[in-house]
C-alpha positions in Angstrom: -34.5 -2.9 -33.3 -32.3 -5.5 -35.4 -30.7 -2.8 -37.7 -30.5 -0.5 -35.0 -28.2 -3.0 -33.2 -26.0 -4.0 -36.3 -25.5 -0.6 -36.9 -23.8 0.3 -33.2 -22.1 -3.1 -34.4 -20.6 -1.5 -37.1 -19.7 1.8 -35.2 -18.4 -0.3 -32.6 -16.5 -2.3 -34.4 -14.7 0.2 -36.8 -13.9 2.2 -33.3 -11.9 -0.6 -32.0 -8.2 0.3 -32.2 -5.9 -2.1 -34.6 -4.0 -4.4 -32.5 -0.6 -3.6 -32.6 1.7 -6.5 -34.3 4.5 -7.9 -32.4 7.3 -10.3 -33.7 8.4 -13.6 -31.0 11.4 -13.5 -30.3 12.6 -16.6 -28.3 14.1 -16.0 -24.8 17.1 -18.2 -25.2 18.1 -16.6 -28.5 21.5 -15.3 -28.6 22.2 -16.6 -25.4 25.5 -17.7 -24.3 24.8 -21.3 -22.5 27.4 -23.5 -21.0 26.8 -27.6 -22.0 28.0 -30.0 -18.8 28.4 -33.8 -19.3 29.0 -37.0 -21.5 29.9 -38.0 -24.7 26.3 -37.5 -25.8 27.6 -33.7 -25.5 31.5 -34.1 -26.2 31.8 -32.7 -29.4 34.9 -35.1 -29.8 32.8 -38.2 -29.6 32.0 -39.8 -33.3 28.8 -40.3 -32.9 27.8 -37.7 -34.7 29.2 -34.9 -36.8 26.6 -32.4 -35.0 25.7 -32.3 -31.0 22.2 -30.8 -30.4 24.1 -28.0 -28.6 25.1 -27.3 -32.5 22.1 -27.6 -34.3 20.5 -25.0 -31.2 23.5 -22.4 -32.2 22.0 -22.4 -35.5 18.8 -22.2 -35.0 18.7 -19.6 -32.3 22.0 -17.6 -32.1 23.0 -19.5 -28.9 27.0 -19.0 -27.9 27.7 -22.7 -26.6 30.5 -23.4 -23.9 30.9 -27.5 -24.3 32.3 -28.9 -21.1 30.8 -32.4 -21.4 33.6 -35.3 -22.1 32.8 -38.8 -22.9 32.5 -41.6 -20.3 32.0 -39.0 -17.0 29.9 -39.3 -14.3 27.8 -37.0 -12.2 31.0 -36.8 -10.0 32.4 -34.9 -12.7 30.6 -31.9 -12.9 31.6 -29.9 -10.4 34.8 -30.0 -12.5 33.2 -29.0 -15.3 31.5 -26.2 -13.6 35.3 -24.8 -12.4 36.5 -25.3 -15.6 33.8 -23.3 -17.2 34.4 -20.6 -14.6 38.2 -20.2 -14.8 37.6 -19.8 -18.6 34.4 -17.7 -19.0 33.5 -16.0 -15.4 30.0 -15.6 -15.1 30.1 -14.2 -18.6 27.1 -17.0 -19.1 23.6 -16.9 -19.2 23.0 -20.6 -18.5 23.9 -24.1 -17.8 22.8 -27.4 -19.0 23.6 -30.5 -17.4 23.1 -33.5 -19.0 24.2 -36.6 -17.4 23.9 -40.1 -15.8 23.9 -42.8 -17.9 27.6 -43.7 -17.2 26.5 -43.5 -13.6 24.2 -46.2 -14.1 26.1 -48.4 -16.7 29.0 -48.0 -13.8 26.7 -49.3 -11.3 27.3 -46.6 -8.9 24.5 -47.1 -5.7 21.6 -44.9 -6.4 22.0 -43.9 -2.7 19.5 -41.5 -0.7 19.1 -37.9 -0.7 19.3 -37.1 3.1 20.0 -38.1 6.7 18.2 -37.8 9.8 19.0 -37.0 13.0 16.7 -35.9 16.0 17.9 -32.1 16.7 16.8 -29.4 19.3 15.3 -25.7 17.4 13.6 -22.9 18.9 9.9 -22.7 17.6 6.4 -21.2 18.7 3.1 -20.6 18.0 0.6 -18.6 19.9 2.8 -18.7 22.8 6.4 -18.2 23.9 9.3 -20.2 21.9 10.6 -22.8 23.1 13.3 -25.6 22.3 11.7 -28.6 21.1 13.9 -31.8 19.7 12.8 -32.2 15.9 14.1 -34.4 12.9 16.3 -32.9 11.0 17.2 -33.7 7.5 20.8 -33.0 5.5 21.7 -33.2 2.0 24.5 -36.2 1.7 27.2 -34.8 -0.1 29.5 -37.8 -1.3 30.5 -39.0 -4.5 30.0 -43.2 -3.4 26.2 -42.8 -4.7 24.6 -41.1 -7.5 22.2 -39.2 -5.4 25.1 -38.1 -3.1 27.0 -36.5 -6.3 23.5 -35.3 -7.3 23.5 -33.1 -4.1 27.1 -32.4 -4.3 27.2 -31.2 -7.6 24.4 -28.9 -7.6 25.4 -28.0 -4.2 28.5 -26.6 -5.8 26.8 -25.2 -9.6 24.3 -23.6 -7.7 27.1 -21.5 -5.0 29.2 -20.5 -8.2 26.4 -19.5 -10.2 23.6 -18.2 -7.9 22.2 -16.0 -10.4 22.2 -18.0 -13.5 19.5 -20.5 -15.0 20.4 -24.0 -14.4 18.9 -26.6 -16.3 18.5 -30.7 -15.8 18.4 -33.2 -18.4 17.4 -36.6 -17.6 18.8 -39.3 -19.5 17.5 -41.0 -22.7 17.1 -44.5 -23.8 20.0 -47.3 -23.6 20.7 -49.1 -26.6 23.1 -51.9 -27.2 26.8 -50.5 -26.8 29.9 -53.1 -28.2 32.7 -51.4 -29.4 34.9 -54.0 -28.6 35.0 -56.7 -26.3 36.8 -54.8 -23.3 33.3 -52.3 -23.4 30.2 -54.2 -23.6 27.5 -52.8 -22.4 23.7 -54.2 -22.9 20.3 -52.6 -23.1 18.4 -50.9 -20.8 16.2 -54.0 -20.5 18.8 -55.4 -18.3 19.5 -54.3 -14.6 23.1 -53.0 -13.5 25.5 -54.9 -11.3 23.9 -52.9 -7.9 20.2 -54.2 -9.2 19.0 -51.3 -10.5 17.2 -50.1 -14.0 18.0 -47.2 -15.5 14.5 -45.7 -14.4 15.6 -45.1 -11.0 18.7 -43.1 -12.4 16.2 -41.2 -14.5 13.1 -40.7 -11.4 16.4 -39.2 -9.2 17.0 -36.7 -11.8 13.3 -35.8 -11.8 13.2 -35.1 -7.8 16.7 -33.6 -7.9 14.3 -30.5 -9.4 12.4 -30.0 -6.5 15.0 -31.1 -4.0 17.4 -28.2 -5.3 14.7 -25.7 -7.3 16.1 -26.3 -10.9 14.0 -26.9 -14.1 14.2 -30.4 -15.4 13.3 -31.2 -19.3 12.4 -34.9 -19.0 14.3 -36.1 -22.8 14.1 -39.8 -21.3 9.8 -39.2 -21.8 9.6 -36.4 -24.7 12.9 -36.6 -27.4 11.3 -39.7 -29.1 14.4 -42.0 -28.8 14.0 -45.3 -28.1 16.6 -47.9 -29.4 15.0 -50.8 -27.9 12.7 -51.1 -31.6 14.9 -51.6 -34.6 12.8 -49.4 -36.0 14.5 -46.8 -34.1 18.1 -47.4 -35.2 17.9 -45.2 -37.6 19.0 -42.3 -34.9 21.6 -43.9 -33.5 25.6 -44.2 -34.6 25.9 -47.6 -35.5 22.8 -50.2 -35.4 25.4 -52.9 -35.3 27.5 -51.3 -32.1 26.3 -48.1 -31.0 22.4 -48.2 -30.1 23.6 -45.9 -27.2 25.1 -42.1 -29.0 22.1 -40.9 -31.5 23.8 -39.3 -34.7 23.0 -36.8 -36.6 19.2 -37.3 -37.4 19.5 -38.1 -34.0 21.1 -35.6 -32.2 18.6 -32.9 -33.8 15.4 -34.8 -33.2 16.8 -33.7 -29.4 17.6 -30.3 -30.5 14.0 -29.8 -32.1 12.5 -31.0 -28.7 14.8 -29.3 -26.2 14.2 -25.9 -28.7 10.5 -25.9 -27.8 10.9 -27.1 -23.9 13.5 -24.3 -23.4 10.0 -21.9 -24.1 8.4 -22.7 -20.9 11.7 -21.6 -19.3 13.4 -17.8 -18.4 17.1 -18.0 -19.8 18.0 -15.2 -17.9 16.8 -13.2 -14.4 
């Protein structure tokens, strides 16, 4: 009974057809992506010779549109988003939009996302329709808070590119910044002028996703950076002055992790 049943093993086995071999190619390869933000993006800033927008050219073919300009805020990225229009159409495939920590080192009011108002709407079930008074919630659109230009700005990205992938980035870690003694600005450790960490900038980003259907790649939690252990200098610009733009070492520990995030994600539909 034994070597009857290794031998329809065998037959089995040697009937099975050969799996085909496939080569990986990686969905954002060869993509042409537009970059929307700060100086963490501005390839003018000094920080470093090579933004991880670069080192992700390299490594997968991508055509990069750099919009991003040092020391914006959110409120700036609907220009960025007209800019990259008036120059490229929707010849894109996606857009990136890193920003926020100028928002928070400004101080500008985290804010909320919506109002409410009690409104009348026609709704049934199992019976006739009839006009019942509900809440109501809208999107605030202003640029006095940082949720506001949240809503506004993707508001605006998102009705000039329906079709494309858009992509959030929160925020990463807050180092010591001292260039001089006009531009001071401390750690993350300490709260800004409204009260407020930098967390709460980096939790809005995260809701922002489901509030307006976008993907968001959490760098704050996965890149690695953390400039609060001195340990950690050694990705940043200047350990002296800049604890805040990484450099180059920096700048691709980024790339590598924002390479294997973009997997999970379609760059195209």
């Amino acid at each position: 009974m034994t070597k009857r049943f290794f031998i329809l093993l065998t037959c089995l086995i040697l009937t099975v057809p050969a799996i085909p071999q496939t080569t990986f190619t990686h969905p954002w390869k060869g993509k042409r992506v537009a970059y929307l933000g700060d100086s963490i993006t501005d390839p003018r800033n000094s920080g470093s010779k090579k933004k991880y927008w670069g080192f992700l050219q390299d490594w997968l073919d991508i055509t990069p549109f750099v919009y991003g300009i040092s020391g914006r805020q959110w409120n700036d990225i609907p220009n960025q988003a007209d800019k990259l229009h008036q120059e490229h159409g929707y010849d894109v495939d996606a857009i990136l939009i890193f920003c926020g920590t100028n928002d928070f080192n400004n101080s500008v009011p985290v804010g909320e996302w919506y109002t409410e108002s009690n409104e009348q709407v026609y709704a049934a079930r199992g019976q006739m329709k009839t006009l019942q008074t509900r809440k109501m919630r809208t999107p605030i659109i202003t640029d006095s808070t940082y949720r506001g230009r949240i809503n506004k700005a993707l508001h605006h990205v998102k009705k000039l590119y329906p079709t494309k992938q858009i992509v959030l980035l929160t925020p990463i870690h807050r180092g010591y910044f001292g260039p001089n003694d006009k531009n001071v600005q401390p750690t993350e450790a300490y709260q800004n002028k409204c009260g407020e960490y930098v967390d709460a900038y980096v939790q809005s980003l995260k809701e922002a996703g489901n509030l307006w259907a976008v993907p968001v790649i959490d760098w704050n939690a996965t890149c690695g950076l953390y400039p609060l252990l001195e340990e950690h200098l050694q990705y940043f610009a200047k350990p002296d002055i800049d604890q805040l733009h990484p450099n180059d070492k920096g700048q691709e520990r980024m790339a590598k992790t924002l390479f294997y995030q973009l997997l999970t994600l379609p760059a195209t539909f």
